[in-house]
MARBA-3410 file (N, C-alpha, C, O; in Angstrom, 1 decimal):
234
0.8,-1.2,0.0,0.0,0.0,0.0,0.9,1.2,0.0,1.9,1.3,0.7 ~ 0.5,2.4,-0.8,1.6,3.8,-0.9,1.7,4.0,0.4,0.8,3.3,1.0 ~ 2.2,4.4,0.9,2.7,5.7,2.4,1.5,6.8,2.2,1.1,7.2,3.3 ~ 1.0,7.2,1.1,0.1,8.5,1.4,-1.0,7.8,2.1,-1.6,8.2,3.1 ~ -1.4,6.7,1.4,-2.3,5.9,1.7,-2.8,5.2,3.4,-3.9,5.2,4.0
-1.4,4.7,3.5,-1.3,4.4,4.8,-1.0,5.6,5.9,-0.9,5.3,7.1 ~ -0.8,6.8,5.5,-0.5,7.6,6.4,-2.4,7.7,6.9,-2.9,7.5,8.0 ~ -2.8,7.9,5.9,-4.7,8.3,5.9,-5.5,7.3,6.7,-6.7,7.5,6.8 ~ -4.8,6.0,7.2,-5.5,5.3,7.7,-5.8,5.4,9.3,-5.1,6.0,10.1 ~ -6.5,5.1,9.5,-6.8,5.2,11.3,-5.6,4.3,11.6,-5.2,3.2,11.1
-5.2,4.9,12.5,-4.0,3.9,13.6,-4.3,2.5,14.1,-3.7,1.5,14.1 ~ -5.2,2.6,14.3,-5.8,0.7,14.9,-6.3,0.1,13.3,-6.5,-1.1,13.4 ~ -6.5,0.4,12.3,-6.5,-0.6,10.6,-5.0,-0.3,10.6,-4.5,-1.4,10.3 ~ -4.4,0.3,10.8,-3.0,0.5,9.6,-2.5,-0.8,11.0,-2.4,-2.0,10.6 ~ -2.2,-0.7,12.3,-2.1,-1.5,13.1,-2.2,-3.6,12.7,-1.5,-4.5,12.6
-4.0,-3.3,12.5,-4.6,-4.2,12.2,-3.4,-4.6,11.2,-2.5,-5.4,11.5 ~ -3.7,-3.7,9.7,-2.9,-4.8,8.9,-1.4,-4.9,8.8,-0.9,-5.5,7.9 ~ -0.8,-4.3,9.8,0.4,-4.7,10.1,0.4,-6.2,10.4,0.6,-7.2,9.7 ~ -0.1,-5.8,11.9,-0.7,-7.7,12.4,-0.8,-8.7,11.8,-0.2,-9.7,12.0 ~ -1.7,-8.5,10.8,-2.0,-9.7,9.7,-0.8,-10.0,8.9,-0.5,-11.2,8.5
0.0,-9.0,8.7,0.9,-9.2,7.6,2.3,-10.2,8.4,2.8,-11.1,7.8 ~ 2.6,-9.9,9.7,3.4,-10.6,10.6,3.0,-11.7,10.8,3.7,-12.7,11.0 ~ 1.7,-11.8,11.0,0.9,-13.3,11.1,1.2,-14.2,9.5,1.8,-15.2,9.3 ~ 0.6,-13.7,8.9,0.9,-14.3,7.4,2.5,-14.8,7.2,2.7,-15.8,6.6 ~ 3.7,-14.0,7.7,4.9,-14.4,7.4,5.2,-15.6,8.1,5.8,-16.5,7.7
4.7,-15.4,9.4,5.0,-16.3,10.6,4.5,-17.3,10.2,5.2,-18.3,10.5 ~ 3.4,-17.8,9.5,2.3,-18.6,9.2,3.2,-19.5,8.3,3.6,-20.6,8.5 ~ 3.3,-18.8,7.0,4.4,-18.8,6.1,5.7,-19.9,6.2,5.8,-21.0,5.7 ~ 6.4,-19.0,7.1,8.0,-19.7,7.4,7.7,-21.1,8.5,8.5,-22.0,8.8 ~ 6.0,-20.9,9.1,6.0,-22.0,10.0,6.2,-23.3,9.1,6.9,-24.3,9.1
5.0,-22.7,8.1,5.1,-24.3,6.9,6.1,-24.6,6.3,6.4,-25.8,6.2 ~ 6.7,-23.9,5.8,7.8,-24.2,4.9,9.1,-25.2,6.1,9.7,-26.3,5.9 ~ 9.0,-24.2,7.4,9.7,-25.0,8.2,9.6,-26.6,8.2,10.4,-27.4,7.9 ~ 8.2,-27.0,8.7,7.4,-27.9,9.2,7.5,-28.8,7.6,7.7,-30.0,7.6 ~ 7.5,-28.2,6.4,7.9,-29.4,5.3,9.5,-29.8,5.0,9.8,-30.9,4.5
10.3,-28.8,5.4,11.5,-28.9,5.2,11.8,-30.1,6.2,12.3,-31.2,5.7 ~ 11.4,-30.1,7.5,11.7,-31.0,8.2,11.4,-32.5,8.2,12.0,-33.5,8.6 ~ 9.9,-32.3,7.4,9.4,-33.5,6.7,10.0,-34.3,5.6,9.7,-35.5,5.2 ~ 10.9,-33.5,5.0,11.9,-33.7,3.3,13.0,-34.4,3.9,13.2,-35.6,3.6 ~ 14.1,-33.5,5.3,14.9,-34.5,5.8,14.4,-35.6,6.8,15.4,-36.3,7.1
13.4,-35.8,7.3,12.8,-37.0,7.8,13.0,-38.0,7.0,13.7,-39.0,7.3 ~ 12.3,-38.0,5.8,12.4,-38.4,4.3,13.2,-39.4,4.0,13.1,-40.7,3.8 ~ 14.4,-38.3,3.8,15.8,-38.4,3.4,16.2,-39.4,4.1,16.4,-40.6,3.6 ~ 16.6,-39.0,5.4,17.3,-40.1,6.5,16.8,-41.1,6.7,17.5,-41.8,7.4 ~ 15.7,-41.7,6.3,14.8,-42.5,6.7,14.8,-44.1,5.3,14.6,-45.3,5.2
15.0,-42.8,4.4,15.2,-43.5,2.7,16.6,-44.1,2.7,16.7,-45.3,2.3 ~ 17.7,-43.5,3.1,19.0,-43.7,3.1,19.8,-45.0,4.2,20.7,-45.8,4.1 ~ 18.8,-44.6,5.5,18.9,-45.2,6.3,18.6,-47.1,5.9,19.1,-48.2,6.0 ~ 17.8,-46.6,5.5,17.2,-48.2,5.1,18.1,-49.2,3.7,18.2,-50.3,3.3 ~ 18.7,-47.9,3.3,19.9,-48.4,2.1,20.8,-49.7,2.7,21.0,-50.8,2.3
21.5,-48.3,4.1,22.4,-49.2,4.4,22.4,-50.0,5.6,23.3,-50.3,6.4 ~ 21.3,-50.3,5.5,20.8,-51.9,6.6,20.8,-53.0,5.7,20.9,-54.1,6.1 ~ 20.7,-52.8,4.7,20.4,-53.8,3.3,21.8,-54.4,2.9,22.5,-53.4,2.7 ~ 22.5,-55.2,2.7,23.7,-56.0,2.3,23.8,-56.0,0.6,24.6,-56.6,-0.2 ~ 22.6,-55.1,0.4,23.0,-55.4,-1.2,23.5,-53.8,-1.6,22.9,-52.8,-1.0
24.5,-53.4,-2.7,24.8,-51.9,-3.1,24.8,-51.9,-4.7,24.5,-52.7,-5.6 ~ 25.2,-50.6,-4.7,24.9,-50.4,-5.8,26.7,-50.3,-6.9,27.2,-49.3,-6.5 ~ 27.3,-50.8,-7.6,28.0,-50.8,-7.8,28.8,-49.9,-8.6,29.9,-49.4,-8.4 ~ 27.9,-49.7,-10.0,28.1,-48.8,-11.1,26.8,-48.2,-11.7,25.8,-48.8,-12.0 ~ 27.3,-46.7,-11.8,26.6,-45.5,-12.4,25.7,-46.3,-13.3,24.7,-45.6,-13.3
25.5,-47.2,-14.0,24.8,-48.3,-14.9,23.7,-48.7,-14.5,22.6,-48.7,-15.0 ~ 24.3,-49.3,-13.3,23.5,-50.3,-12.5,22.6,-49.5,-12.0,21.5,-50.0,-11.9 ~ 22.7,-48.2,-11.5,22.1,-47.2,-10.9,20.3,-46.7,-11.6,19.2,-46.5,-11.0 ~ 21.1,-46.6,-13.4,19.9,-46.1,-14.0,19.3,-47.4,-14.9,18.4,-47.3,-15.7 ~ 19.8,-48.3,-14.6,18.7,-49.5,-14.7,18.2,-50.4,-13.6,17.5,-51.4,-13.8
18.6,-49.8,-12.4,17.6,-50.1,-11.5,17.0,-49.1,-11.7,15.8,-49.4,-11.9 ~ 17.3,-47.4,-11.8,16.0,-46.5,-11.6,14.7,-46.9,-12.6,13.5,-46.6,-12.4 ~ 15.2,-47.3,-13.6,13.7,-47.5,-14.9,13.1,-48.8,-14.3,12.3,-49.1,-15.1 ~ 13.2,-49.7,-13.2,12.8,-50.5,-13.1,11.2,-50.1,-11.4,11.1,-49.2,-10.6 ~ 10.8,-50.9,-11.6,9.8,-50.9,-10.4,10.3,-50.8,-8.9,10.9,-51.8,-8.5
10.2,-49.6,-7.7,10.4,-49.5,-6.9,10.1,-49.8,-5.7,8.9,-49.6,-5.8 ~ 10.2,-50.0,-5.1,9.9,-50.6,-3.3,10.1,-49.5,-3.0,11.1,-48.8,-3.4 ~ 8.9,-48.8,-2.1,8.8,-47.6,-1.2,7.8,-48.1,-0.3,7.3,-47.2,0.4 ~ 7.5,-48.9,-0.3,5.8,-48.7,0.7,6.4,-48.6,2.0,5.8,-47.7,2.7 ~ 7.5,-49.3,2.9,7.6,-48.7,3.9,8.0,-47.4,4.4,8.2,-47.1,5.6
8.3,-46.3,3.2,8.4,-45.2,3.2,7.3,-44.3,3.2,7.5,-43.1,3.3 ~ 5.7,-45.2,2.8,4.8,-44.1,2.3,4.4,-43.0,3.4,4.3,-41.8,3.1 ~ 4.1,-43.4,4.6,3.6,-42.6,5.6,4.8,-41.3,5.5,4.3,-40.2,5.1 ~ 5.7,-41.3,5.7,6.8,-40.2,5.2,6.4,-39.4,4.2,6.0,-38.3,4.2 ~ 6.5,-40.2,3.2,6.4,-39.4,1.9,4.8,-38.4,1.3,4.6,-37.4,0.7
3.8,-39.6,2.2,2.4,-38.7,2.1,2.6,-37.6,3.2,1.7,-36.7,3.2 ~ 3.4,-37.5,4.1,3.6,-36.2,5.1,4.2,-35.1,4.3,3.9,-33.9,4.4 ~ 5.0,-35.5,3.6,5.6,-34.2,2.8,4.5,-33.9,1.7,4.4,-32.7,1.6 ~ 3.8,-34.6,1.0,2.6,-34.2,0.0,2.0,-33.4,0.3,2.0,-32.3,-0.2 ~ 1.1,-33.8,1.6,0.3,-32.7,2.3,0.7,-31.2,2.8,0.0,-30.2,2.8
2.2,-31.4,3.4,3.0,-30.3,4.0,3.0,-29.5,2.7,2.6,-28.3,2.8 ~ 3.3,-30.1,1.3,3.4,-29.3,0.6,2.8,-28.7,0.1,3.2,-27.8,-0.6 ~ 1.1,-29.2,0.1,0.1,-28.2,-1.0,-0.2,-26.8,-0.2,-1.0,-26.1,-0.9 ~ 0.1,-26.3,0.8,0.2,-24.9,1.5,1.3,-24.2,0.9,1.3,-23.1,0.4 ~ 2.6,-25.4,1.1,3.6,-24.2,0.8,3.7,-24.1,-1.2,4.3,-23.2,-1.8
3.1,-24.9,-1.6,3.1,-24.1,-3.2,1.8,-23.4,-3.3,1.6,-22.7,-4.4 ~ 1.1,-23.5,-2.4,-0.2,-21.9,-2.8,0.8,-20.7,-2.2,0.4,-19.5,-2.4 ~ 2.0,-20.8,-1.4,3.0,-19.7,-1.0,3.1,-19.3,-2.2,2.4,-18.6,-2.9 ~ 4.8,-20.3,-2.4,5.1,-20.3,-4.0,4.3,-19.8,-5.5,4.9,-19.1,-6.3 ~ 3.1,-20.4,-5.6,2.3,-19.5,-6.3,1.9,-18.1,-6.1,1.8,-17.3,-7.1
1.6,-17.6,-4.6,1.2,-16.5,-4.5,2.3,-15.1,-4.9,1.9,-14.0,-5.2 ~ 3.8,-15.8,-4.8,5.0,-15.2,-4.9,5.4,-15.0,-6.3,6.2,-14.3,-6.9 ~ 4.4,-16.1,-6.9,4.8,-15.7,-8.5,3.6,-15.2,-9.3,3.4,-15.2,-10.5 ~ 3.1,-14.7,-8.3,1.6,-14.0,-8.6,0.6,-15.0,-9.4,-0.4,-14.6,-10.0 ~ 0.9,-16.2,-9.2,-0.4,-16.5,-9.7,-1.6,-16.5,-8.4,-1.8,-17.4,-7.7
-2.1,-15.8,-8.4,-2.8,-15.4,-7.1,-4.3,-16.6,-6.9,-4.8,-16.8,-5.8 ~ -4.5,-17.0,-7.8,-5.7,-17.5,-8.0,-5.6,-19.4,-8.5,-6.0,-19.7,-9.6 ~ -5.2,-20.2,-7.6,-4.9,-21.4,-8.3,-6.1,-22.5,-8.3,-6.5,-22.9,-7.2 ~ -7.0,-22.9,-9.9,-8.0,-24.2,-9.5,-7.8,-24.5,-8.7,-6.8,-24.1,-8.1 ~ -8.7,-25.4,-8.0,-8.9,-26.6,-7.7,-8.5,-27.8,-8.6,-8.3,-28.9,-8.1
-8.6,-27.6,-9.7,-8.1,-28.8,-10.4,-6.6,-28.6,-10.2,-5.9,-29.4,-9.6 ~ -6.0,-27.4,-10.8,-4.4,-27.2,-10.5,-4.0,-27.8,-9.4,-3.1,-28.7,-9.4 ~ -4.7,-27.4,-7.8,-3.8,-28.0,-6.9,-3.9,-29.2,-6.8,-3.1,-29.9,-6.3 ~ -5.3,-29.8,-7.4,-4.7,-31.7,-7.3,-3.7,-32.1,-8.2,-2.9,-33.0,-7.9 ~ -3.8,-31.4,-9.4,-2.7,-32.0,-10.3,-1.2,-31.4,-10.1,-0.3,-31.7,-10.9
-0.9,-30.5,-9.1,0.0,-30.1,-8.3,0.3,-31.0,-7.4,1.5,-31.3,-7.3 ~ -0.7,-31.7,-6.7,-0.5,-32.4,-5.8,0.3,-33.9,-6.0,1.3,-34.5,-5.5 ~ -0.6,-34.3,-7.0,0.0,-35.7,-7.5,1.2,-35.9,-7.8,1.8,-36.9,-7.6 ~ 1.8,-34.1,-9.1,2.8,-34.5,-9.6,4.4,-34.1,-8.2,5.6,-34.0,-8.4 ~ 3.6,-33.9,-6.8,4.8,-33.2,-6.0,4.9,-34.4,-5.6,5.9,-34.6,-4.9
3.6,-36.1,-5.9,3.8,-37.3,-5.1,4.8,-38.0,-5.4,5.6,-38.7,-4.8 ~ 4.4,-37.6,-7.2,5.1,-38.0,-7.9,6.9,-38.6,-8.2,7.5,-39.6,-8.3 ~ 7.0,-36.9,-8.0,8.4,-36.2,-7.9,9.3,-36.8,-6.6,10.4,-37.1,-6.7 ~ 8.6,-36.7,-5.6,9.2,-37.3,-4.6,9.0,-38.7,-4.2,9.6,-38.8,-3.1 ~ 8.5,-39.9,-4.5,8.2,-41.0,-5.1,9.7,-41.0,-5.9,10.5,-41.5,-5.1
10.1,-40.7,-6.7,11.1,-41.2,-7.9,12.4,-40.2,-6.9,13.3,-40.8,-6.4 ~ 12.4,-39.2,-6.8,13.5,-38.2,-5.8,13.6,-39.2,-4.5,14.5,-38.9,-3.8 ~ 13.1,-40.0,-4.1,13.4,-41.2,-2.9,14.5,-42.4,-3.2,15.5,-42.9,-2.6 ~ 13.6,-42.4,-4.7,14.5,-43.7,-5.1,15.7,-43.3,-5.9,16.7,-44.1,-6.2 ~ 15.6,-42.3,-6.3,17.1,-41.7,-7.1,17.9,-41.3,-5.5,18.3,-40.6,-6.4
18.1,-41.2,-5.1,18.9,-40.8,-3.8,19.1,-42.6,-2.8,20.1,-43.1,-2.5 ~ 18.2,-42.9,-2.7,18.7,-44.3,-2.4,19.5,-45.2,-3.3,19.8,-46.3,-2.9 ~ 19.7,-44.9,-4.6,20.7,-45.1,-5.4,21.9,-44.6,-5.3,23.0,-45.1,-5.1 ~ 21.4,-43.4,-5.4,22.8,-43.2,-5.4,23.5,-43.2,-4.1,24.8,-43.1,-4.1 ~ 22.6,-43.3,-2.9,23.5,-43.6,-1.6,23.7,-44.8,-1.2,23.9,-44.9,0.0
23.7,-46.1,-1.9,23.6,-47.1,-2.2,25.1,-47.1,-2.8,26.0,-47.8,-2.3 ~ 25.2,-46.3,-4.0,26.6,-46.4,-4.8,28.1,-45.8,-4.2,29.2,-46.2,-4.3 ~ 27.6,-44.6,-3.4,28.6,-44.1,-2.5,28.8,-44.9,-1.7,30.0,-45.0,-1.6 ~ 28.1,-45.7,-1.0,28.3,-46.5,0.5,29.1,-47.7,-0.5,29.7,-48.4,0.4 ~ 29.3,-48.2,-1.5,29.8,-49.3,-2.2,31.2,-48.8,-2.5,32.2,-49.6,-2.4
31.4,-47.4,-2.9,32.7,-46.8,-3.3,33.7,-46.5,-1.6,35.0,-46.4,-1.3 ~ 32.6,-46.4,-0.8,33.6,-45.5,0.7,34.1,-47.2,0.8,35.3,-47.5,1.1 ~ 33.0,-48.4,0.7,33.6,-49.7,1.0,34.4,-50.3,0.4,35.1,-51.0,1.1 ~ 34.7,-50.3,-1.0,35.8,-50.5,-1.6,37.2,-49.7,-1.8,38.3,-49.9,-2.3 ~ 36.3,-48.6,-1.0,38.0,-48.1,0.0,38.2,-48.5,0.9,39.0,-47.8,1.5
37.8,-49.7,1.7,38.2,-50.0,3.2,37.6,-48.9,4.5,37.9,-48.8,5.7 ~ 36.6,-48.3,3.7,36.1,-47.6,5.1,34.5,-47.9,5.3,33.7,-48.0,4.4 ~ 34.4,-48.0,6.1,32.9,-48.3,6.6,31.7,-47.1,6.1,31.8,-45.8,6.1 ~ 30.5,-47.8,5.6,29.4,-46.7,5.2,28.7,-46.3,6.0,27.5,-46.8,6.2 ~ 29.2,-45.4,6.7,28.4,-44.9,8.3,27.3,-44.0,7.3,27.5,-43.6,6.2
26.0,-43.9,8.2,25.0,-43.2,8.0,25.6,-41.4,7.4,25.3,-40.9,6.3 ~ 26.3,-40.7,8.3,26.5,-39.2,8.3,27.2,-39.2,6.6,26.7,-38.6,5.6 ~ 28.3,-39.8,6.7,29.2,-39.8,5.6,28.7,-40.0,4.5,28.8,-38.9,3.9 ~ 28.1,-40.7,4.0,27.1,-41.3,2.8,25.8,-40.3,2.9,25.5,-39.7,1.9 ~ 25.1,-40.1,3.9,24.1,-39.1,3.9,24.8,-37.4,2.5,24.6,-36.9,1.4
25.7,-37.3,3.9,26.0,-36.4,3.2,26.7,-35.7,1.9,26.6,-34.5,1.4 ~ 27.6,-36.9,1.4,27.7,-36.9,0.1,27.0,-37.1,-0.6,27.2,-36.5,-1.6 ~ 25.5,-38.4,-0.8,24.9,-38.3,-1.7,23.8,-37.0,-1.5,22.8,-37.2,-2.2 ~ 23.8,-35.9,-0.9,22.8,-35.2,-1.0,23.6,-34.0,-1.8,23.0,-33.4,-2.7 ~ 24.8,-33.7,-1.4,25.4,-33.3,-2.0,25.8,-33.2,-3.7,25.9,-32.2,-4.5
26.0,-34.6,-3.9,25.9,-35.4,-5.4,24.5,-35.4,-5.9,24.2,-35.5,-7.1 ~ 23.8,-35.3,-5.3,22.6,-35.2,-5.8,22.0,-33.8,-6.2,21.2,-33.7,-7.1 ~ 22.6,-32.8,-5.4,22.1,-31.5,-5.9,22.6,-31.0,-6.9,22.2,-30.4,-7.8 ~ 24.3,-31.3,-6.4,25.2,-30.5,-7.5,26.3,-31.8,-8.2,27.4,-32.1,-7.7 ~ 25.8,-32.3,-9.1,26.9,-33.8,-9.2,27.9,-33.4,-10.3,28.5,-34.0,-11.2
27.9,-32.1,-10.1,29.2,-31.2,-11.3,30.6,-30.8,-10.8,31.6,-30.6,-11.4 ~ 30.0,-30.7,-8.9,31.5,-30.4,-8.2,31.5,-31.7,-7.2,30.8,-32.7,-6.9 ~ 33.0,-31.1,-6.7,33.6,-32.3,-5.6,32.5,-32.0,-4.6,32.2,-30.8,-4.4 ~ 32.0,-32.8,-4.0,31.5,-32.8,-2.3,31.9,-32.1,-1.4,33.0,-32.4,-0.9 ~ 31.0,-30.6,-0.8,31.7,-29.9,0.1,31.4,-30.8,1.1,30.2,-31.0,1.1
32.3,-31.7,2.3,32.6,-31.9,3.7,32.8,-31.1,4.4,32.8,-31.4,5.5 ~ 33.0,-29.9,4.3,33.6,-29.0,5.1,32.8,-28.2,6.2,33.1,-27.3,7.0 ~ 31.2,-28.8,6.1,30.4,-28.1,7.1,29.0,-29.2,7.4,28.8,-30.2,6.8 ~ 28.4,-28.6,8.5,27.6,-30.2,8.9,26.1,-29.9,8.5,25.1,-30.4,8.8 ~ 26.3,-28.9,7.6,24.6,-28.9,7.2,24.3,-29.5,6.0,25.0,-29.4,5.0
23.3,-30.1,6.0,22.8,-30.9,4.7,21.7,-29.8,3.9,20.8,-29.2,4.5 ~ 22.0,-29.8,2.8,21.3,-28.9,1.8,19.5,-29.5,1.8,18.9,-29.9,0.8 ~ 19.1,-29.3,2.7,17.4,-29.9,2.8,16.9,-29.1,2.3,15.8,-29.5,1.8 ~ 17.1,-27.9,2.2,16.4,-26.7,1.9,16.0,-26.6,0.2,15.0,-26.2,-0.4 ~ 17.5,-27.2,-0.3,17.5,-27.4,-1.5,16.8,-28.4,-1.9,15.9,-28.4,-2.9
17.1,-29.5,-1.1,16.5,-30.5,-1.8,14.9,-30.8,-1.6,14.4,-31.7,-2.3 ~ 14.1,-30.0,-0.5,13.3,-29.5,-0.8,12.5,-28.9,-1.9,11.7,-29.6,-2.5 ~ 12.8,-27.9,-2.2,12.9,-26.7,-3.9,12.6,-28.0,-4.4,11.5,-28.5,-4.6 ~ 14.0,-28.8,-4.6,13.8,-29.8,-5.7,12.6,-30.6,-6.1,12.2,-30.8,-7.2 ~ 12.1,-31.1,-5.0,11.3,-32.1,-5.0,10.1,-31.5,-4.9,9.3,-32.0,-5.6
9.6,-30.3,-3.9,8.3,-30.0,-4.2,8.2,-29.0,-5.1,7.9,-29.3,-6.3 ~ 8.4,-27.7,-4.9,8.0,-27.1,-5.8,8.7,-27.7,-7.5,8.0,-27.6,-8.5 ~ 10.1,-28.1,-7.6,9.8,-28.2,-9.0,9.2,-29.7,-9.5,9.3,-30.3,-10.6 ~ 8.7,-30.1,-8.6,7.3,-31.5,-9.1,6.1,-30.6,-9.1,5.2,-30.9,-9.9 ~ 6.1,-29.5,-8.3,4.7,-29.0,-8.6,5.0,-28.0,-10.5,4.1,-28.1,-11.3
5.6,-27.6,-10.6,5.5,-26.6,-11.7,6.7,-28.1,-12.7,7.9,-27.8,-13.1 ~ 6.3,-29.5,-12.9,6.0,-30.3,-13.5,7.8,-30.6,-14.2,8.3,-30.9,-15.3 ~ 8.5,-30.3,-12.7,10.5,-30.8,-13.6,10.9,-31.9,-13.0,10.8,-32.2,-11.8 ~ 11.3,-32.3,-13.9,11.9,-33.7,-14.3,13.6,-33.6,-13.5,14.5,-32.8,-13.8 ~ 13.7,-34.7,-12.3,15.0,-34.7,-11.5,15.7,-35.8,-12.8,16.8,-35.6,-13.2
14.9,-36.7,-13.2,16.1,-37.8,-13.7,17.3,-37.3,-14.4,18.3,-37.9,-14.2 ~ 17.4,-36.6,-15.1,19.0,-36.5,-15.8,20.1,-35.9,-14.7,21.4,-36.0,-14.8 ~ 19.4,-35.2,-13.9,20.3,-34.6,-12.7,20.8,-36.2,-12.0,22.0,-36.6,-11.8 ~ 19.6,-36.8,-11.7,20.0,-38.1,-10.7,21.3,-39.2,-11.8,22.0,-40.2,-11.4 ~ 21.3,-38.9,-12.6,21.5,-39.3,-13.7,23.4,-39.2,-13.4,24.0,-40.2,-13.2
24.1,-37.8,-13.5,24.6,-37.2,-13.7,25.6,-37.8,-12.1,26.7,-38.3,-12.0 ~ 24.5,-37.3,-10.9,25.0,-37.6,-10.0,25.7,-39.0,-9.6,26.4,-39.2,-8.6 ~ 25.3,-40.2,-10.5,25.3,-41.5,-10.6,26.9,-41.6,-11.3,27.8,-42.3,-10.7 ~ 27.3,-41.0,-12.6,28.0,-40.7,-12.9,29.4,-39.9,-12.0,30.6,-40.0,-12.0 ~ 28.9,-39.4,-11.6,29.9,-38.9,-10.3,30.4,-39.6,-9.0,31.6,-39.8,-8.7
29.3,-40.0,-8.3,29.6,-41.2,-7.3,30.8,-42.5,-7.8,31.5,-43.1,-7.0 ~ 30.7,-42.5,-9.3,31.1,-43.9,-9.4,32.5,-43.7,-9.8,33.2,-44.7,-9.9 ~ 33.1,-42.3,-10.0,34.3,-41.7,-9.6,35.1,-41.3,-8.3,36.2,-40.8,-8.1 ~ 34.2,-41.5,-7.7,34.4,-41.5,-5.9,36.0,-42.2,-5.6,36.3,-43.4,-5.8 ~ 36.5,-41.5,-5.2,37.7,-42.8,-4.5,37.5,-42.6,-3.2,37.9,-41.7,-2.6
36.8,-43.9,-2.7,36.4,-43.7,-1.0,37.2,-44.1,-0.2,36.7,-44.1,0.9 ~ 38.9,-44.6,-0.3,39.3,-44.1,0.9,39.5,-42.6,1.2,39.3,-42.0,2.3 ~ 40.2,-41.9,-0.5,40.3,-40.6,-0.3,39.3,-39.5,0.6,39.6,-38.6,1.3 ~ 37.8,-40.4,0.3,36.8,-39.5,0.7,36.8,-39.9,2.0,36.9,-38.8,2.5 ~ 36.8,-40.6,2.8,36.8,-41.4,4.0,37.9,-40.5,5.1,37.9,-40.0,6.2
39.1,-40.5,3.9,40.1,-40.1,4.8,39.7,-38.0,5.2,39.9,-37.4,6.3 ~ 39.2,-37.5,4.0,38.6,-36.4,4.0,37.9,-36.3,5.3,38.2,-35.5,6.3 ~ 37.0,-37.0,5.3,35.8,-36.8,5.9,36.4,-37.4,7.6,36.0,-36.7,8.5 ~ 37.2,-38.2,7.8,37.9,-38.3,9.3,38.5,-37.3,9.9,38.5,-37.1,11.1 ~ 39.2,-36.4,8.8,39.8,-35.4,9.1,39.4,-34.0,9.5,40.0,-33.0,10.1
37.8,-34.2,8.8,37.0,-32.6,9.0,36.4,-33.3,10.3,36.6,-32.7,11.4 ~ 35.8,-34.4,10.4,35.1,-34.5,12.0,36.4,-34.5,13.0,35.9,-34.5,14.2 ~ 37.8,-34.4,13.1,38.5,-35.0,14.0,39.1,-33.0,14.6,39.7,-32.7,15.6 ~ 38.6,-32.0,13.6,38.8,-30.8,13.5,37.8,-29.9,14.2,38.1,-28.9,14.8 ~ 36.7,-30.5,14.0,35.0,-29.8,14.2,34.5,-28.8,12.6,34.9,-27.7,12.2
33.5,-30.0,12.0,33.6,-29.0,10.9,33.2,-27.8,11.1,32.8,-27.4,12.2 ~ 33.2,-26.9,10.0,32.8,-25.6,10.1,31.1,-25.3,9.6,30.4,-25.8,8.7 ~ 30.9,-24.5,10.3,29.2,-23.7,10.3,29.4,-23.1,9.5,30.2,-22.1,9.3 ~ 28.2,-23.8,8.6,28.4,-22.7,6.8,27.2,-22.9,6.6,26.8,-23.9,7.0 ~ 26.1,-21.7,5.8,25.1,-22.2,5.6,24.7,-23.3,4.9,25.3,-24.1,4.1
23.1,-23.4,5.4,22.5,-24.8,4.5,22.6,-24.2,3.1,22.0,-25.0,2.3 ~ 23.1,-23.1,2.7,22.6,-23.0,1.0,21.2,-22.9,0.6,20.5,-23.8,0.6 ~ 20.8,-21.7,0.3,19.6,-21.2,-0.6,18.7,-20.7,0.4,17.7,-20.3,0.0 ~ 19.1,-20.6,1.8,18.1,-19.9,2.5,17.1,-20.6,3.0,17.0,-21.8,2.8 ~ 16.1,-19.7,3.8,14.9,-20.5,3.5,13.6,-20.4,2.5,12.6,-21.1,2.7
13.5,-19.6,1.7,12.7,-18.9,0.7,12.6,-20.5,-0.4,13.6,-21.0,-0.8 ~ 11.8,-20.9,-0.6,11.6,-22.2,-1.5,11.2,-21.4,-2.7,10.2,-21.8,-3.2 ~ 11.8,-20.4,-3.2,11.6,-19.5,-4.7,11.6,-20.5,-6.1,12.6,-21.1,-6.2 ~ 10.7,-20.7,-7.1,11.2,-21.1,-8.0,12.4,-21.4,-8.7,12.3,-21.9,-9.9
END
């Protein structure tokens, strides 16, 4: 609203809609919080279950011919329908931010499906590929602990163009959020990224990474942000 505008208003409305508008942010960042948290629940829970399993993934190959094939998630669904739901608030955010101010009812079911979608297939590309890391740190002689493998395939998974930052203890959820809901809701396609990242893992030399990664925990890694904030922006 201009300043001339709001100067003209009675003190208890201009008040009022201050209120609201603090309420609406708060409202806002509660959800986005409350899904982000649901995305790494997700995550750890997907990954987790990788490496209880005795079977890995060997090569970048094997990776995307298991992914064309039929997946096992049902013990993940209760997870995965938490983040669906979390998410159809925070993309009427997201839409409202890109001014589409007014979204069907048909849009947000077919928003809805394709965010089930997206993250459905973003489950099982990340359990691959943390499948293939945990095979590479082992054929270095180092054990596939949960943290280590966590955090390189999420890493490889966002960005599988650079080396793996180790150097700080936050996992990119924020991103890999973006990833999976909003760009399943406005209808993008992860496979060539997962793809890419598969391709990179199977270049891993895991004692190298192993030995990396003993060395930043034996230091105290460094506090660096999670990357991208918290704004889930297009």
């Amino acid at each position: 609203m201009p300043a001339d505008q709001q100067q003209g208003m009675p003190s208890r409305f201009r008040a009022g809609a201050v209120s609201a508008g603090n309420d609406a942010t708060a409202a806002a960042r509660q959800a986005v919080g409350a899904l982000v948290e649901a995305v790494g629940a997700l995550a750890s829970a997907a990954i987790d279950r990788v490496l209880l399993s005795d079977e890995r993934v060997s090569s970048a190959a094997e990776a995307r011919r298991l992914l064309a094939g039929e997946a096992d998630t049902e013990a993940l669904a209760d997870k995965m329908q938490r983040v669906v739901v979390l998410a159809i608030p925070v993309v009427r955010i997201v839409a409202r931010g890109a001014r589409l101010t007014r979204l069907p009812v048909a849009m947000l079911a077919s928003s809805s499906l394709s965010v089930a979608m997206t993250v459905r297939a973003g489950v099982r590309e990340l359990q691959l590929l943390s499948s293939l890391v945990a095979f590479r740190l082992e054929r270095g002689g180092a054990p596939a602990d949960s943290a280590p493998v966590t955090k390189v395939a999420v890493e490889l998974y966002l960005h599988p163009k650079r080396s793996p930052d180790l150097g700080d203890d936050k996992l990119r959820l924020v991103r890999l959020t973006r990833k999976w809901v909003v760009g399943g809701a406005f209808g993008r396609n992860t496979s060539k990224r997962a793809a890419r990242a598969f391709d990179a893992a199977e270049k891993l030399d895991g004692a190298e990474l192993a030995g990396r990664w003993d060395r930043l925990q034996a230091v105290g890694p460094a506090q660096a942000p999670a990357g991208g904030g918290s704004a889930l922006d297009v």
